[in-house]
C-alpha positions, 0 to 999 in steps of 0.5 A: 500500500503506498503512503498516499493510500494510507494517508486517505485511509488514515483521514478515514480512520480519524473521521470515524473516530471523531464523529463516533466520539460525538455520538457516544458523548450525546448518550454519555451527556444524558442523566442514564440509568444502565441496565445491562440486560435490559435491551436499548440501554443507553450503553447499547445505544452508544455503541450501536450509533457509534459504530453506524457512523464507523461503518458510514467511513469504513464502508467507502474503502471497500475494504471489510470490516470487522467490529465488535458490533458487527454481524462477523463474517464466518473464518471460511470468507475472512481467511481470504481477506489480506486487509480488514478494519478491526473496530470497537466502537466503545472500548471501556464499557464499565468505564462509560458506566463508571463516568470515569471517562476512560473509554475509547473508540478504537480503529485498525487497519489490518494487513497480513494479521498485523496492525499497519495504523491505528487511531483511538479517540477519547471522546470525553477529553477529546484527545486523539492518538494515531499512527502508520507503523511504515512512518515509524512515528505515533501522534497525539492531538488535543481537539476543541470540538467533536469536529475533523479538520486539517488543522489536526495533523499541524496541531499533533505532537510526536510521542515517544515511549521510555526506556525501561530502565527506570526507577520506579518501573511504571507497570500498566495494570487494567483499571477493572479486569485486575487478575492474580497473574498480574499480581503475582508478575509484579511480585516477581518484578519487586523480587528482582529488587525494582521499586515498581509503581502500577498506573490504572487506566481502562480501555486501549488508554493502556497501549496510549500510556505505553507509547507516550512513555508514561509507564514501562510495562504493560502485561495482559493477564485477562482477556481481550479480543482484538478490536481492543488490542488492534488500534493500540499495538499499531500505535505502540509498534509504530513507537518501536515497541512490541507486542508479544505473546506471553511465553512466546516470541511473536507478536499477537495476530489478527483476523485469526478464526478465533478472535480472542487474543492470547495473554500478552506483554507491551514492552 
């Protein structure tokens, strides 16, 4: 794919990103009681016109999509598919219900089973982070409204991820899906005499914390699928980081028959 295609994809990708945020922001404004089970909660709602309007973007590519909120093509027609777009419209669901802000829109374009660009927007700060992992860089951009404009790329700065060695070791852990593993991974990590300082956050905001250098380390001892990974190891790979397997050399892969992902490591 040559980098004008990838730019206009990319300004697809944000334009979804963007307009969706709004649409979450409409439902996340309004005085909502949440009822999980209960059909048409305002959650429901939020992700379901949330992910019209990235389906409305995505669509005109031509190339398929793959969203948490999409009817999923069976494993005999995507293993066909060199390219795809993996979407989760609202990452963070128990943050949205929390008010505590900390949920994302969260867009990837796959190529060969690896993220090539990757955006995520949060709406409730308005903050936007994207990349093409060919560019080698990672951006972030404070917006003053819901609202695409070309002023987005002269406004965005470069984020740099940091290295490792410092002291205390910042380890990302999950804001609500804590888990023994994880626990017991810091507790190896204090063992080998490092002061370690864990950094909460939900959603994708963990791979974000990753590449702009405030944490170190983020281990993934509790599931995901990969609409929550794809934008977020795009944006951490585009940085120079990796996203691996645990216990294994290799990087997560997507649009595989099974769309959970294994354990993982950021680092």
């Amino acid at each position: 794919m040559d980098e004008h295609t990838m730019n206009t994809l990319l300004i697809t990708a944000i334009k979804g990103a963007i307009y969706a945020g709004a649409e979450i922001m409409k439902i996340y404004s309004e005085a909502f009681e949440v009822t999980l089970k209960q059909d048409n909660s305002p959650l429901t709602i939020a992700d379901e016109n949330a992910n019209a309007v990235i389906n409305a973007y995505l669509e005109k590519t031509e190339i398929p999509i793959i969203s948490e909120e999409n009817k999923q093509a069976s494993f005999a027609v995507r293993k066909h598919w060199d390219t795809c777009w993996m979407v989760d419209p609202l990452d963070g669901t128990k943050e949205f219900i929390k008010r505590n802000g900390e949920f994302t829109v969260n867009i990837a374009l796959i190529k060969n089973n690896t993220p090539v660009l990757g955006v995520i927007y949060i709406p409730v700060t308005k903050t936007l982070y994207y990349a093409t992992v060919s560019d080698h860089k990672a951006y972030k951009c404070e917006l003053s409204s819901h609202e695409f404009s070309a002023n987005i790329f002269q406004n965005s700065e470069v984020i740099v991820p940091q290295k490792q060695e410092s002291n205390p070791i910042k380890v990302v852990g999950s804001r609500s899906h804590r888990s023994e593993e994880t626990d017991a991974f810091i507790k190896n990590l204090e063992l080998q005499g490092k002061n370690v300082h864990l950094v909460s956050k939900g959603s994708s905001l963990k791979f974000c914390l990753m590449a702009e250098g405030k944490a170190h380390i983020y281990p993934r001892f509790a599931p995901t699928m990969e609409w929550d990974t794809a934008a977020g190891h795009a944006i951490c790979n585009a940085v120079g980081l990796n996203v691996t397997q645990l216990n294994k050399n290799e990087a997560l892969q997507y649009n595989k028959e099974n769309l959970l992902n294994p354990y993982f490591i950021v680092q």
